[in-house]
C-alpha positions in Angstrom: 84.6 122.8 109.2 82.2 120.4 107.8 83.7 117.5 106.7 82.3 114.1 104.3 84.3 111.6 103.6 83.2 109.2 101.1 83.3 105.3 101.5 84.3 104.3 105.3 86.8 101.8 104.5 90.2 100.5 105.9 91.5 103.9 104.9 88.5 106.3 104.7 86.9 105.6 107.8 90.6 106.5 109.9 90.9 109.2 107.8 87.1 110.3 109.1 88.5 109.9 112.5 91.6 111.8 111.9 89.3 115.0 110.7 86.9 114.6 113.6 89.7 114.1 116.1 91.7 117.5 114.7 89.5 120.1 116.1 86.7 119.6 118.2 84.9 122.2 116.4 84.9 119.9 112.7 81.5 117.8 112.1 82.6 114.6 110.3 80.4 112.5 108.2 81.4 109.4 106.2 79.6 108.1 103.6 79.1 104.2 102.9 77.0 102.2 100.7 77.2 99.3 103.3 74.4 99.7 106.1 76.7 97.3 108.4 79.1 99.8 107.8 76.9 102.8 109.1 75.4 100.9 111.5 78.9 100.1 113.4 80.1 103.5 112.9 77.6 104.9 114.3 77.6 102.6 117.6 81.1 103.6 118.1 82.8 100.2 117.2 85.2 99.2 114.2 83.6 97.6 111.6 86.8 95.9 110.7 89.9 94.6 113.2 93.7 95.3 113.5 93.5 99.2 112.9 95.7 100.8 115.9 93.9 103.3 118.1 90.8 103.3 116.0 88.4 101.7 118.7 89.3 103.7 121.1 88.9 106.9 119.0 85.6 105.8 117.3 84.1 105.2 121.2 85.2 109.1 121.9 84.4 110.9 118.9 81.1 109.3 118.0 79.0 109.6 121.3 80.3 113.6 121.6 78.9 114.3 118.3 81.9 114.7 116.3 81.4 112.0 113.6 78.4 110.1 112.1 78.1 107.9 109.0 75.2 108.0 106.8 74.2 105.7 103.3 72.8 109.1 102.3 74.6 111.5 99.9 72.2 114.0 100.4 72.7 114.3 103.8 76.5 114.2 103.8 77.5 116.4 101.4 74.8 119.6 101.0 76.9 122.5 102.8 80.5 120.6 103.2 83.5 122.7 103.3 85.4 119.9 101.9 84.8 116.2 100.9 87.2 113.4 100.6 86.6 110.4 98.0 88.6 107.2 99.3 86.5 104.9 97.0 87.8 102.0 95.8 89.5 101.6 92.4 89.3 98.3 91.4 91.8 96.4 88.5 90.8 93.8 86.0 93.4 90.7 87.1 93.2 89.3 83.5 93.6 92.3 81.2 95.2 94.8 84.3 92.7 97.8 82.5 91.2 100.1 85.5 87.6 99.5 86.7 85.7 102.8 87.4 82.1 101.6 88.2 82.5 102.4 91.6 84.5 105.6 91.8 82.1 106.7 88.5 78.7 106.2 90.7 80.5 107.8 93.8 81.5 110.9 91.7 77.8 111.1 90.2 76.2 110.9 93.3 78.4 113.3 95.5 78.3 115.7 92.5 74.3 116.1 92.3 74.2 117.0 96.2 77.4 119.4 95.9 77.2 123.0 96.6 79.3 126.1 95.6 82.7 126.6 97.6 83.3 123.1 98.4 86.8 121.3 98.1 86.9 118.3 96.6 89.8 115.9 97.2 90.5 112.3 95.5 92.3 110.3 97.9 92.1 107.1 96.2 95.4 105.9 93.6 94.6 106.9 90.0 95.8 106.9 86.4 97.6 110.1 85.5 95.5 112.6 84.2 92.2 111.3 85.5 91.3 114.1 88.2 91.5 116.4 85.0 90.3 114.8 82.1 87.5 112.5 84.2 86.5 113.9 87.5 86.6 117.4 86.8 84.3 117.3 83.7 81.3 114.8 85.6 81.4 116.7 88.9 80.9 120.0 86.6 78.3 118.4 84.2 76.5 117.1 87.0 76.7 119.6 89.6 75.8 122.7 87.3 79.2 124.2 89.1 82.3 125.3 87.4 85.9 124.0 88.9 88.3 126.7 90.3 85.6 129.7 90.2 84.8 130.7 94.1 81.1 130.5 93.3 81.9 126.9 91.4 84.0 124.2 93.7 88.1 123.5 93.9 89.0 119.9 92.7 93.0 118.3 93.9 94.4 115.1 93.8 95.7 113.9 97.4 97.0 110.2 97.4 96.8 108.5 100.6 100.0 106.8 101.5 99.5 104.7 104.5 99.2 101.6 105.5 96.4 99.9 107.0 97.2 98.9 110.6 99.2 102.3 111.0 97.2 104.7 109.9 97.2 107.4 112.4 101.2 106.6 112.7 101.6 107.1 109.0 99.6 110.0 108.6 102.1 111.9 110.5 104.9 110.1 109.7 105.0 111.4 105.6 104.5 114.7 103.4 100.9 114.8 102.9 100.9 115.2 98.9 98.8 117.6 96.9 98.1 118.3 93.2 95.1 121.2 92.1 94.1 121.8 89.0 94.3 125.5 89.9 96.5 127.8 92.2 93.3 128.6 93.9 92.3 125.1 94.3 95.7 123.8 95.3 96.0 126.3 97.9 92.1 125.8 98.9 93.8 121.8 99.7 96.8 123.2 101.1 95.3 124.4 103.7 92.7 122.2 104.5 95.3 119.0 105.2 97.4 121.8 107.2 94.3 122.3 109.5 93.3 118.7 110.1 97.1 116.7 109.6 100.3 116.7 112.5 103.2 115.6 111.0 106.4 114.1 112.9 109.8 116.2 112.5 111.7 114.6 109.8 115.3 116.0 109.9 116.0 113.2 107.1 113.7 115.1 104.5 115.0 118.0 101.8 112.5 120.0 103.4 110.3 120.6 106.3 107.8 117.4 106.9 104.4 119.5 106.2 101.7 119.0 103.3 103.5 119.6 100.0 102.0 121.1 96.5 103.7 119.3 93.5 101.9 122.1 91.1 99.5 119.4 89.6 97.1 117.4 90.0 99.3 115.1 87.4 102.0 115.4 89.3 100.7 113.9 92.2 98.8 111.2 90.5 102.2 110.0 89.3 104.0 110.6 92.4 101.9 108.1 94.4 102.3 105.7 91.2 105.7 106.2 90.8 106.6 105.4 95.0 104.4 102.5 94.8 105.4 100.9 91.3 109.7 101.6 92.7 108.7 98.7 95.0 106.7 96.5 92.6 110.0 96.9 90.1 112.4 96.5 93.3 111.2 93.0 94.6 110.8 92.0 91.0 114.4 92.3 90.8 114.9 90.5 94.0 113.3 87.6 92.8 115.1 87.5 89.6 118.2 87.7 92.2 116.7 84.9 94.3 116.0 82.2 90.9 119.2 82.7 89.8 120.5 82.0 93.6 119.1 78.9 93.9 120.1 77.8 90.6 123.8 77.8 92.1 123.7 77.3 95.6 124.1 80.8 97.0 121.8 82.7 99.7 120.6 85.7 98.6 119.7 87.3 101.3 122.8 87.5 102.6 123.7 89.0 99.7 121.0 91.5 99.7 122.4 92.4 103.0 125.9 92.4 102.4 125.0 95.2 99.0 122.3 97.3 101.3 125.6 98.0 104.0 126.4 101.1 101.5 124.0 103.8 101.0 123.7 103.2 97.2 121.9 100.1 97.5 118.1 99.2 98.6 117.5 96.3 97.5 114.3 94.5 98.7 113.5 91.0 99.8 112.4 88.3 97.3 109.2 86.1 98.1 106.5 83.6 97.1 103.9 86.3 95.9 103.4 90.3 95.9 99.9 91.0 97.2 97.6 93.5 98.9 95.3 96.5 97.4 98.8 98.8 96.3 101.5 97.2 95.1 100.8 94.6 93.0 97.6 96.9 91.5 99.2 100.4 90.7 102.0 99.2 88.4 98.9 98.3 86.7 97.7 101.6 86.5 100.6 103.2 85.4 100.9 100.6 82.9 97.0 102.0 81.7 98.8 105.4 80.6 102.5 104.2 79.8 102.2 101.5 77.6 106.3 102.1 76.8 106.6 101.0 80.4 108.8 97.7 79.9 110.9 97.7 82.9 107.3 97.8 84.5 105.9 95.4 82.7 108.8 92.7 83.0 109.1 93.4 87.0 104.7 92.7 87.3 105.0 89.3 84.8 108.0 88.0 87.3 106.5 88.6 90.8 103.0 87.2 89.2 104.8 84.1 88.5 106.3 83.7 92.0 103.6 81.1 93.3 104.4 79.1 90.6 108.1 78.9 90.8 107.9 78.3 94.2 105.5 75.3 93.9 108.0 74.1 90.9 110.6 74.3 93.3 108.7 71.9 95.6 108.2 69.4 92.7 111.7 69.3 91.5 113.0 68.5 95.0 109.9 65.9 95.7 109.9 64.7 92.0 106.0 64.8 91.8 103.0 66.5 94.0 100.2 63.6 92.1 98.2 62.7 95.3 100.5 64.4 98.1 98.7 66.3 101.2 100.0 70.4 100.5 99.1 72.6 103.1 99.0 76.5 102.4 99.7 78.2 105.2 98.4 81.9 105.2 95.6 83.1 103.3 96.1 87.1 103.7 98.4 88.9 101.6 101.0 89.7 104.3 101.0 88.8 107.8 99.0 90.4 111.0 96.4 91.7 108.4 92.9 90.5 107.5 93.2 90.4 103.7 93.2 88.2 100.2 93.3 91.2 98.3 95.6 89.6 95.5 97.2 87.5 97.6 99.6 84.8 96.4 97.5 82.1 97.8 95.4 82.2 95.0 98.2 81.5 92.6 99.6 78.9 94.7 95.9 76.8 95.2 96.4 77.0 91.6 99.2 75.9 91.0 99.2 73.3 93.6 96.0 72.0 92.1 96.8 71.7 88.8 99.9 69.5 89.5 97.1 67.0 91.4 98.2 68.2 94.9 95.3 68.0 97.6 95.6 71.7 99.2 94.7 72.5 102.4 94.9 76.2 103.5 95.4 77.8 107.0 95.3 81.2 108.2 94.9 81.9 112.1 92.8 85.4 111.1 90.1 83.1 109.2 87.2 80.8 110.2 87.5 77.5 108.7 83.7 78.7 107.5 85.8 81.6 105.8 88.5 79.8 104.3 85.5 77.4 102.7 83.6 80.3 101.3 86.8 80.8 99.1 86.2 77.0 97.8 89.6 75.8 99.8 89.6 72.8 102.5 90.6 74.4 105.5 93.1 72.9 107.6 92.4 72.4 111.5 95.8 73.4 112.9 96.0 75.2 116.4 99.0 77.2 118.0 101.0 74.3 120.0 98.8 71.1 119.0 100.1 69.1 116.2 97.7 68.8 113.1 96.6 66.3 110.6 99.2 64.7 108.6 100.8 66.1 105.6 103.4 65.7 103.1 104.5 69.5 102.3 103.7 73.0 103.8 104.2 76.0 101.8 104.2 79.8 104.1 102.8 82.0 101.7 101.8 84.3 104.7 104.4 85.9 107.2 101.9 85.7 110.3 104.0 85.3 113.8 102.1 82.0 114.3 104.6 80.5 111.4 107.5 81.5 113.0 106.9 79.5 116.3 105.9 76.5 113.7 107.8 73.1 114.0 107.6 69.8 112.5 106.3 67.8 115.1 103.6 70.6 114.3 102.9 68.7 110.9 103.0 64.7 111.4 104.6 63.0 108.3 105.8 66.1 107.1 108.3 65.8 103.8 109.0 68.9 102.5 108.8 72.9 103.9 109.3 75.4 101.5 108.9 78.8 103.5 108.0 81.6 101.2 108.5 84.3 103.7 111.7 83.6 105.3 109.7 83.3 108.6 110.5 79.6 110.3 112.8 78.5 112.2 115.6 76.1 110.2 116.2 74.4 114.2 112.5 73.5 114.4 112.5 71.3 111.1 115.0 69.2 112.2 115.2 66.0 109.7 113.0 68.0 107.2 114.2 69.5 104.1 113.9 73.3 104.0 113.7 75.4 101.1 113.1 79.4 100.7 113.2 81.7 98.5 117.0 82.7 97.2 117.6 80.4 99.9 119.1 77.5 97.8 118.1 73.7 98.6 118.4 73.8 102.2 118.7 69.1 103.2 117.3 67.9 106.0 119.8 68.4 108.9 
């Protein structure tokens, strides 16, 4: 087959990879509007770090010919037998509406170079009902084609549902989802994720591990909303768990664990902040569609407020953070990965700053040129050397580094409040202690 995906991202370009790497025979071709992008692709090398097994897959399949990248539609698309979308879909933050000016010029620009017989396949999170009532009707004004005729092109909704870092792992790991908008078309995807997707035996499944047609496009625009938001809604009521915890003196987590010993319970872990591109963004989008959605609603607003509980937290124990050296530690949304994509340190800066802290962030992934692009004061701390003084340190990030962290790390220190559950209590030794659902923890 001939393959294009569009937008060689942290999920598109592994995706590319996967086609290319399926059968020999399959020409690949990813589509980016970022010539740096191209450009590395092409060289064989990873345009981004901490993706498992894609260097060494990008340095076989490029140089035998099996996948390319282009900035050109016109070349990517003319003649494909299918081609994936995994453009981003961004959210406002303030108002939590969906922004399509990316996904919109995409659409229009894949659609003018698209010829008849061609599958079409949204891997990107959406809105319910927007393959139908928004994809379908620009690729067919645009394209002259008509969706589910032979002579016109197929159109299905296909959510990725992996996570960067593992992507190749977790692409065999679940039930590749599909929704068409026609028999036809949902058999024309069928078949295509069969022929380029392994999965792993699951024995713990209702039925066989595989790709799996949900009957509509609808369906599986919800489905990928609906596993996403569970978790949004589930650590939202962790949290609510963990404030009432330390209101009287109890650890949560040991009650989390103690309810999760029977099969009946899952409950989450609470934390300083919900981040990343998925879950704190697609409760959002369901809540675009569903505006009855309260238990969704009420489970966003608490894990949005997080940062600033936990920095309350902090203030009640030290009576006031006027003047007082706070160091961040962790700028990334969750540990091991390269990424502020709504992280929690932007809420905590905040609201670190407006109590008249002086905030200092750290994050052993960034550049102290990096952190300063993002208008923060970095903080020159190394694995093993103790740092400049400060009065309180706040893990908003679970990277390993923080685990091994002690206070003769941080000279002067006053006050850790870990938001991740990630130090060690032994190593803060004379230091007051707090966490999440953790209750006041005194210096030992």
């Amino acid at each position: 087959m001939r393959i294009a995906v569009v937008a060689m991202g942290k999920i598109g370009l592994p995706l590319a990879v996967q086609f290319a790497d399926a059968d020999p025979a399959h020409e690949v071709v990813g589509v980016d509007v970022n010539p740096a992008t191209v450009e590395a692709v092409n060289a064989g090398t990873e345009p981004f770090p901490g993706e498992a097994d894609l260097a060494d897959k990008l340095a076989e399949l490029v140089p035998a010919g099996r996948l390319r990248a282009t900035t050109d539609y016109a070349d990517a698309i003319p003649g494909a037998d299918a081609v994936v979308v995994v453009v981003p879909l961004f959210v406002d933050e303030r108002t939590g509406a969906p922004d399509f000016a990316w996904m919109d010029a995409a659409t229009a620009s894949l659609a003018a170079h698209l010829t008849p017989g061609t599958l079409v396949s949204y891997e990107t999170t959406l809105p319910v009902g927007t393959t139908r009532g928004r994809w379908k009707p620009m690729i067919e004004e645009l394209s002259g084609l008509t969706e589910g005729e032979e002579e016109g092109f197929h159109l299905v909704f296909s959510p990725e549902r992996v996570l960067t870092g593992r992507v190749f792992a977790d692409l065999r790991r679940y039930p590749k989802l599909v929704g068409g908008l026609t028999e036809a078309g949902a058999a024309r995807g069928t078949a295509f994720y069969e022929s380029v997707l392994t999965f792993d035996d699951r024995p713990d499944l209702t039925r066989p591990n595989g790709v799996w047609d949900l009957g509509s496009a609808e369906a599986a625009e919800m489905a990928k909303l609906a596993e996403t938001t569970y978790r949004d809604v589930n650590i939202g009521l962790a949290n609510q768990f963990a404030r009432f915890a330390d209101t009287v003196g109890i650890d949560v987590h040991q009650v989390i664990e103690a309810c999760n010993s029977q099969p009946y319970s899952h409950l989450h872990q609470p934390g300083i902040a919900v981040g990343g591109h998925c879950i704190p963004v697609y409760p959002r989008l369901y809540l675009s569609t569903d505006a009855d959605a309260t238990v969704v609603r009420a489970a966003r607003e608490a894990n949005a407020a997080m940062p600033d509980y936990a920095v309350s937290r902090a203030e009640t124990l030290l009576g006031s953070l006027e003047g007082l050296r706070v160091l961040v530690l962790g700028a990334s949304y969750r540990g091991k990965v390269k990424e502020t994509a709504f992280s929690g340190v932007f809420a905590t800066v905040e609201a670190l700053r407006s109590r008249g802290a002086q905030v200092l962030v750290h994050d052993p992934m960034y550049t102290d040129e990096e952190l300063a692009a993002y208008g923060w004061t970095p903080y020159a701390w190394v694995d093993g050397q103790p740092g400049e003084p400060v009065d309180v340190a706040i893990v908003q990030a679970d990277h390993p580094e923080y685990a091994r962290l002690g206070a003769t790390d941080l000279p002067g220190l006053r006050l850790l409040l870990d938001g991740r559950r990630v130090t060690d209590p032994a190593r803060f030794t004379g230091v007051p202690r707090l966490t999440i659902g953790g209750g006041e923890q005194p210096a030992s």
